[in-house]
N, C-alpha and C positions, 0 to 999 in steps of 0.2 A: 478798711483792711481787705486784701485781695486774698481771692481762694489758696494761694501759693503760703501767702503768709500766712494765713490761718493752719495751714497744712502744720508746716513748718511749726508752728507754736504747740501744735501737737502733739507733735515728733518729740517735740522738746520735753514738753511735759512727760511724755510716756518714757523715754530716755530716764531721765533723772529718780522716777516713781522706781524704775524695773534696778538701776543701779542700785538703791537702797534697799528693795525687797530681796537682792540678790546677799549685799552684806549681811542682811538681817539674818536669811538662810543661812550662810556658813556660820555664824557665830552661835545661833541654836545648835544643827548639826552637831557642833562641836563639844560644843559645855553640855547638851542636853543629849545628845541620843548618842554622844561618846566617837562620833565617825573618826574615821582617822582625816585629816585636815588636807591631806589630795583629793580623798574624797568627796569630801562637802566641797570643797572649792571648785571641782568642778559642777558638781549639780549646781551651785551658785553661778559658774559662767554660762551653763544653758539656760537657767531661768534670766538671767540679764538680759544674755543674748538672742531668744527668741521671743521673747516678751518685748523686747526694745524693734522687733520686727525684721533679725538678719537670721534669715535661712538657716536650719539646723546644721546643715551639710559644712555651710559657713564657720557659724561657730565651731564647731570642728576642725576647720581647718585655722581659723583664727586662735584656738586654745594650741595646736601643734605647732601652730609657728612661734607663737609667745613663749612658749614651753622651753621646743626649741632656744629660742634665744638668748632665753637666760640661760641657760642649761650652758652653753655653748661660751656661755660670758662669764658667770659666776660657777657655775658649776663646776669646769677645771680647775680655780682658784682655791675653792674651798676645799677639793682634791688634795690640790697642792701641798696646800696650807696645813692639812690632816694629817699630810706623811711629816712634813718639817716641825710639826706640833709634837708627832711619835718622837720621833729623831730626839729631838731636842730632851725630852723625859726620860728615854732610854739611855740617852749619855749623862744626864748629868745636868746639859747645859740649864737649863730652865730653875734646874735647884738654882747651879751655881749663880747665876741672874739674879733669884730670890732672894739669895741672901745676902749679894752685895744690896741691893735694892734695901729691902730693912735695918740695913746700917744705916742708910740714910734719911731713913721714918721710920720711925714705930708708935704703934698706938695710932693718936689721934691724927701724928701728922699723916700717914702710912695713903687712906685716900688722898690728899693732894700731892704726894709723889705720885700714884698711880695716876691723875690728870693730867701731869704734868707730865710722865712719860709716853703716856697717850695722845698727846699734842704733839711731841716730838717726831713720833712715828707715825701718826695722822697727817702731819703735813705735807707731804707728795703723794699719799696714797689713797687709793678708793677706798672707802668705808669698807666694804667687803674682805679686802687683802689686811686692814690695818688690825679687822678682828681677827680673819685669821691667826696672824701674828700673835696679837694679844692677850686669845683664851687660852694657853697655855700658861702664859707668864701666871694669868690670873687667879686661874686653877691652884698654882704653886704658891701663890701668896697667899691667899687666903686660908691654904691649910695650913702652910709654915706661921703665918701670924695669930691661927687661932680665933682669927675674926669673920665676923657673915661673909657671907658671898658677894649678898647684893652691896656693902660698904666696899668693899674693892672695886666688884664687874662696874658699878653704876659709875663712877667718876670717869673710867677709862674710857666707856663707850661715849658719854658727854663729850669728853675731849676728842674723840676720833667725830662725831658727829657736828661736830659745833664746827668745827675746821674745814668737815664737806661742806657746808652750808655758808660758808660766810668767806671762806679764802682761797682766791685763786691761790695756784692754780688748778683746782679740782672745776669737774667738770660745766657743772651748773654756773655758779659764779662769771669761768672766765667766757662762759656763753652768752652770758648776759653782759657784763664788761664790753664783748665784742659786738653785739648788737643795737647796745644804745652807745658806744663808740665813748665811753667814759675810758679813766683813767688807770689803767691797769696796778701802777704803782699805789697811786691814790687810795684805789677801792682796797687793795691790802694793808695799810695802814689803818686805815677805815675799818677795815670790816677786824682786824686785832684787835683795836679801841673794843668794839663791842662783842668780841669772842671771849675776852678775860672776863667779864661779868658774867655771859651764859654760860661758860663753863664750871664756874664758881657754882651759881646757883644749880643748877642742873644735875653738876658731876658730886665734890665732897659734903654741900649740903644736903642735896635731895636725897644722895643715897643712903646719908647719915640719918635723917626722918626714915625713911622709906624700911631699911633695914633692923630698923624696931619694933615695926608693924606687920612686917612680911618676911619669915620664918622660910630661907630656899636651902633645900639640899644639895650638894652638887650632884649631880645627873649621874649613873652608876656607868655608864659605860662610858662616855668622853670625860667621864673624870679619873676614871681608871684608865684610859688610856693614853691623858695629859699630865696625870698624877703619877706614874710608875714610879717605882724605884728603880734608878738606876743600874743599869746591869755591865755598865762598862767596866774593865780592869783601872782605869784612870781618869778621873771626870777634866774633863776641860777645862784650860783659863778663862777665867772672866771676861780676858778681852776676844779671845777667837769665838765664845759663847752668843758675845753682846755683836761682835761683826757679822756673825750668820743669820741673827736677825735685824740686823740694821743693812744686808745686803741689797735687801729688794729695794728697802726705802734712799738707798743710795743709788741704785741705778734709774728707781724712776722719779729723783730730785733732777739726777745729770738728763735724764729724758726732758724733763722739765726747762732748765737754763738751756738746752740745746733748741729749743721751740722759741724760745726769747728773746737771745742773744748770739745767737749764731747764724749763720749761713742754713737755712734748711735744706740747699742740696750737696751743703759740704758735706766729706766722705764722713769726717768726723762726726757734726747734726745726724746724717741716718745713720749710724755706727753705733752713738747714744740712745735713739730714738728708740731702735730695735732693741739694746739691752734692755730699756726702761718700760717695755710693753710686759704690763702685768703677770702672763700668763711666764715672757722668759723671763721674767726679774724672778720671781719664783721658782719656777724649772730651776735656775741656776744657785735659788740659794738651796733649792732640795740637794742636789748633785752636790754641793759645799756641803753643807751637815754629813750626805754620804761620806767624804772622806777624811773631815774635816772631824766630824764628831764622832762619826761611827767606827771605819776600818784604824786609823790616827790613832785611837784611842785601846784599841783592842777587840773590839765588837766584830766578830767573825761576818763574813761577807751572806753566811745562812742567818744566822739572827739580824740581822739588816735588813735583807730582804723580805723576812716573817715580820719585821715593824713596820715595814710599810705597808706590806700586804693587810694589816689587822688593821690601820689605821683608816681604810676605807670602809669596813663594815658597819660602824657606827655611823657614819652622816648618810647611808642611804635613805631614811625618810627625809633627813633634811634637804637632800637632792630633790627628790619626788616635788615634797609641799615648795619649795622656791619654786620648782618649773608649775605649778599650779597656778601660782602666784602670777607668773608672769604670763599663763596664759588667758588669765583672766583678765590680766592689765592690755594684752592684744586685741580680747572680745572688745571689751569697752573701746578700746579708741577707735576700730574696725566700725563701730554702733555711730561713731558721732560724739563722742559724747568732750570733744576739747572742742568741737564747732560748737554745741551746744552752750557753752558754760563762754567762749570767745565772742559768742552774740550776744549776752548777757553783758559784759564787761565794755561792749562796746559802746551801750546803750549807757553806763553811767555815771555821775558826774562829783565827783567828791578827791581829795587830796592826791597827791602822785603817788606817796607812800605806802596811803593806808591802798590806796584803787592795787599797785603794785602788788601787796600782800595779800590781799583779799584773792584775785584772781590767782594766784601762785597756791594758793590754800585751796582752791575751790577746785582747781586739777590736778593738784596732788592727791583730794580727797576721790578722786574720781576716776585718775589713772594709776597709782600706784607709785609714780614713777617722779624722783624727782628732776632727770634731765626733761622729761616732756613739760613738765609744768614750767618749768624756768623758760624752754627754747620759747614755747608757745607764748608764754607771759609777755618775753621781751620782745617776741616779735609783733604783737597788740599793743606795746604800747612805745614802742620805737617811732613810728610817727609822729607821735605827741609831742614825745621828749628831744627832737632835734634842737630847740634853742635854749635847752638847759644849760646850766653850769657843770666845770668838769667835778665838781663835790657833789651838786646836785644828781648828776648824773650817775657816778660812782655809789651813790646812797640808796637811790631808786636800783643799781643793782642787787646790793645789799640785804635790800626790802624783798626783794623777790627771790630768793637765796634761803632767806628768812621764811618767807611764807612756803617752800618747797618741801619742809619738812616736817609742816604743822600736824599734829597728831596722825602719826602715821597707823597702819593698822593691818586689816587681812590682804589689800592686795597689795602689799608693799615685799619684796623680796626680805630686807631687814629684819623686819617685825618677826619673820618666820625664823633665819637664821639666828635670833635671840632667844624665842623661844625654844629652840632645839639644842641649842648650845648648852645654856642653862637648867635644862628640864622644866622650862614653867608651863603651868596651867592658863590658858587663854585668859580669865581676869588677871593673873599677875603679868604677864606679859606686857599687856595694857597700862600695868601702873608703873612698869617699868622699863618700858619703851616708849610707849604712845606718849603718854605723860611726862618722859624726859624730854621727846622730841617736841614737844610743844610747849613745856620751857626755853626751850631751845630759841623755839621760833617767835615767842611773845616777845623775849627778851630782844630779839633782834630788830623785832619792829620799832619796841619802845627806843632805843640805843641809836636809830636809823632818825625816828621822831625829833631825840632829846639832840643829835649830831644838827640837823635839819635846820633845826631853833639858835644851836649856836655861832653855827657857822656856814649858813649864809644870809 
């Protein structure tokens, strides 16, 4: 072995050692000396990042540009999302939601309508926008039906999670789809097949256990501020309620079939395109609620404006701790640390599916991030898999879809937005996020496995 490689083996080791001493730091910080969670996350990104051996001055710039990024990507959304969440409480709409919704479960069935409505609205949308959406609805049900938090929240997010992970056209999936040049249609029949199981298991069981053992209050300010009573002279029909929030997921479906089946430089294709971009699919269902729910209704153009304006006050830590999040997932990848874990992966030799998930699991633990893990995954193992079959190939995406969101945790943006949503304390968090996402993800593998065996 030459001085170079030895170097390198080093690196590696010092790399991997300083990534988990850095976890290990924010998660004391938090539970133990009570830090607020921007905080520890960043003293967490400097001991990574200058122990892993990049310039302090570095990590600094590396934590602003992460920051930055999210900030700039989810941070509008959840913006957004905050005033349309107000909106919808203040008029009415989110009752009226709820209570057509419990005409059609109650009781025991009441989680698998909420999976089921969460798949719905999960499938053109990023996880981020699909919560947004969500935690209002959820809010509402769970106090209208009298039932825990966590037996509603957990099924939904299942189902909005299970759907990023497994079915184009969400980001991960159709990355890998396109890299190992599999079967676009194929892998979404495929990845359905095994999204009904892990949502099952994940969403109305898990949260059915889980909600018996773990006692969650709803959170006093974003429950009060999704929870209002109604102040409007007249609440809204059900259907212009159910259209304001099925708006976004309508524009960025038509963004969706325009990337597909159309002409990408038809006027129509970028006409679509642009509606379906997260930040205006939202923009425009806010400006809809404004008229639609608020002035429409009777809500003076001053009480409209004071609900939007209140509904940002509340997610400013959530702001904060996600741009933490992401600037810790920038240190890290800045450090080396998807070369690090891609020379590992290169070097070994065991099935396509499990090699697939393994290394998908090993950078999502390590970046935060489930686009880096999937891009990174399929672009390692795209040489391999050129004289696959098109199942074969579609499965091995599957696989890596699957492994991208195995127990997620502190530098994952998610993790944070769950916890802040909800008011949980960093172990519940854990059991109700990390824990569902790797439900998620086992199942997928298994389902990827049991697919593998049968057909081909």
């Amino acid at each position: 072995m030459d001085a170079s490689s030895a170097a390198w083996l080093v690196h590696d080791t010092r790399l991997i050692i300083c990534c988990l001493i850095a976890i290990a730091t924010i998660i004391v910080l938090i539970s133990a000396t009570k830090l607020p969670p921007f905080l520890s996350i960043l003293i967490g990104t400097f001991i990574a990042g200058v122990g892993a051996g990049v310039p302090p001055e570095e990590v600094a710039k590396a934590f602003s540009k992460g920051a930055g990024a999210i900030l700039g990507e989810a941070g509008l959304i959840i913006a957004l999302g905050a005033m349309l969440g107000a909106l919808m409480a203040e008029s009415g709409a989110a009752d009226r939601i709820a209570t057509t919704l419990l005409g059609f479960g109650k009781g025991r069935a009441l989680p698998w309508v909420m999976a089921l409505v969460a798949m719905v609205i999960g499938l053109p949308l990023f996880f981020e926008v699909g919560l947004v959406l969500m935690v209002p609805i959820i809010f509402v049900m769970a106090r209208r039906s009298d039932q825990p938090l966590l037996k509603i929240a957990i099924p939904a997010l299942a189902g909005m999670t299970t759907l990023h992970a497994l079915m184009p056209p969400h980001p991960g999936p159709l990355i890998a789809v396109s890299a190992l040049h599999a079967d676009l249609g194929l892998t979404m029949l495929l990845g359905f097949c095994i999204a009904i199981p892990a949502v099952i298991l994940a969403g109305p069981l898990y949260g059915n256990w889980l909600s018996k053992r773990l006692d969650v209050k709803e959170p006093a300010e974003l429950g009060e501020l999704f929870s209002a009573k109604p102040t409007a002279k007249r609440q809204p029909s059900f259907g212009i309620s159910l259209l304001i929030i099925l708006l976004p997921v309508i524009l960025m479906l038509g963004s969706t079939l325009a990337k597909v089946v159309m002409d990408p430089h038809s006027t129509a294709a970028l006409t679509l395109k642009f509606l379906g971009e997260p930040l205006v699919a939202l923009g425009l269902a806010v400006v809809a609620a404004v008229i639609c729910l608020g002035w429409a209704n009777g809500i003076s153009r001053e009480d409209v404006g004071g609900t939007l304006r209140k509904s940002l006050a509340p997610i400013a830590v959530l702001l904060l701790t996600i741009g933490a999040g992401g600037g810790l997932k920038q240190t890290l990848l800045d450090a080396g640390v998807s070369q690090t874990i891609s020379k590992v992966a290169e070097g070994a030799h065991m099935p396509y599916l499990l090699l697939a998930w393994l290394i998908a699991v090993a950078l999502r633990q390590a970046t935060g991030s489930a686009t880096v893990a999937t891009t990174t995954t399929a672009g390692i193992l795209a040489p391999m898999m050129a004289g696959l079959a098109a199942t074969q190939s579609s499965l091995v995406a599957l696989a890596i879809g699957a492994g991208s969101v195995f127990f997620c945790h502190v530098n994952d943006a998610g993790f944070w937005m769950v916890r802040e949503y909800f008011g949980l304390k960093l172990r519940e968090t854990i059991l109700v996020w990390s824990v569902l996402q790797t439900i998620v993800s086992v199942v997928g593998l298994v389902g990827t496995l049991l697919l593998w065996q049968w057909l081909t």
